[in-house]
N, C-alpha and C positions, 0 to 999 in steps of 0.2 A: 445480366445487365441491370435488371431492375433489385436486386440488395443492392448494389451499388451505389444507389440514386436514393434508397430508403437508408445505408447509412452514412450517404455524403450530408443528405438533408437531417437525421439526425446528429451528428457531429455537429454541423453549424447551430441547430437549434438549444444544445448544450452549453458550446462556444457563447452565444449569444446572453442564454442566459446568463452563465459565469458572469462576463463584464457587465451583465447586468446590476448585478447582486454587488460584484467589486463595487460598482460607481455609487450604488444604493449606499451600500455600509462608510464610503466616503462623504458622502453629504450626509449622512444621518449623524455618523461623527462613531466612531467606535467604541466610545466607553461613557456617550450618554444611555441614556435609555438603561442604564445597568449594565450595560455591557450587550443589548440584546442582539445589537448588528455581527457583533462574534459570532453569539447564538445562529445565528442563521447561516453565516457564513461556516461553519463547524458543522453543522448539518448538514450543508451540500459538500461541504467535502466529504462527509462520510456516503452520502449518495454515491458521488461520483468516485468513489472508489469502491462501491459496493458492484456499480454497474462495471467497471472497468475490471474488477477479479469474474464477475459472473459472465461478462463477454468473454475474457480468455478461458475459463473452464469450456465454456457451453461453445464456442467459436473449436476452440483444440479439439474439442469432442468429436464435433460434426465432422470435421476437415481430417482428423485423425482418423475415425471410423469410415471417410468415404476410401481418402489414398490407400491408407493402409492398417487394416485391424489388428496387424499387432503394434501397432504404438499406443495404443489404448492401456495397454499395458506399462508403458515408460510415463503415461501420464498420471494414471493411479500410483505408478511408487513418488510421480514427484508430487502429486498432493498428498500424499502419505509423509512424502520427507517434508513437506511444507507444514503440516499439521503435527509432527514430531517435533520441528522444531521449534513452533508455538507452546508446545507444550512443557519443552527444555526451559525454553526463554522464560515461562509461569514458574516454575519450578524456582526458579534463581531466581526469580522478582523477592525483596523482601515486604516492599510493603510500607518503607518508613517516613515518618512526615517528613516533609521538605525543612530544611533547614531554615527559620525566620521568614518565617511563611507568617503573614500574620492577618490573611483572608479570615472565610467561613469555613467553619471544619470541614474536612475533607474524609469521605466513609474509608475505612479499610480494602474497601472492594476497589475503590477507586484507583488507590494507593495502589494497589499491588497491580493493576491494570496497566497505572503511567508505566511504573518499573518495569512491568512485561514488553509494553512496548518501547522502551530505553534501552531494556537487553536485545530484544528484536533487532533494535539502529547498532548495535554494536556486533552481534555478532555477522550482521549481513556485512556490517562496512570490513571487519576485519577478513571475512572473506571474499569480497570483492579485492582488498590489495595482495591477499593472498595470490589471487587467482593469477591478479596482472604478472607479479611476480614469477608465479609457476610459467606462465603463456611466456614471457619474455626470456628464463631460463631455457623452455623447450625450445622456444625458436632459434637462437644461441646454439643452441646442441646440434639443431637438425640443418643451420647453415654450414657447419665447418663439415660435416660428411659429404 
């Protein structure tokens, strides 16, 4: 009972902060200051997606290892598939400047990072309608028997 209450009240106090920052970067204005209310804004999202992959690791782990200890094992091959196919996704990033782009230079490391996560958005989306797809054929198949 009491995680519950330690992550009801953490949830809101993130919530909170969130629309905090939202309303901040709206009155600050988003592309005075240099852009810096991005900055900030780009930051907490990286937080909060740091926190939200290290809750499902560390959350699956716990709940995994109390039900049942061989899924501990289903969970290492899918961060292993998760980490494979970061790795695919780097591999195919080239790397190239953006088309009339005419910012401040942009590093190579950088470059190949956006790319990494562009092949990322593509290979997840093409397998997400993959999937619907598959899931809609088998259903298909298993009503008519």
């Amino acid at each position: 009972m009491k995680l519950n209450k330690i992550i009801k009240w953490g949830m809101l106090a993130l919530i909170l902060v969130s629309v905090g920052l939202l309303i901040w970067g709206f009155s600050v204005g988003f592309e005075s200051n240099g852009g810096k209310a991005v900055e900030v804004l780009l930051y907490w999202t990286y937080i909060m997606l740091g926190l939200a992959i290290f809750s499902w690791v560390i959350i699956g782990l716990i709940v995994g290892a109390k039900n049942n200890p061989k899924s501990l094992v289903k969970i290492g091959i899918a961060i292993l598939g998760v980490a494979a196919l970061c790795f695919i996704a780097y591999l195919l990033a080239k790397g190239n400047p953006a088309l009339a782009y005419n910012g401040p230079e942009v590093s190579a490391g950088t470059l190949k990072l956006t790319d990494t996560i562009l092949n990322l958005t593509y290979i997840v989306g093409a397998a997400a309608i993959l999937a619907i797809i598959v899931g809609e054929i088998r259903m298909a198949i298993a009503s008519k028997k």
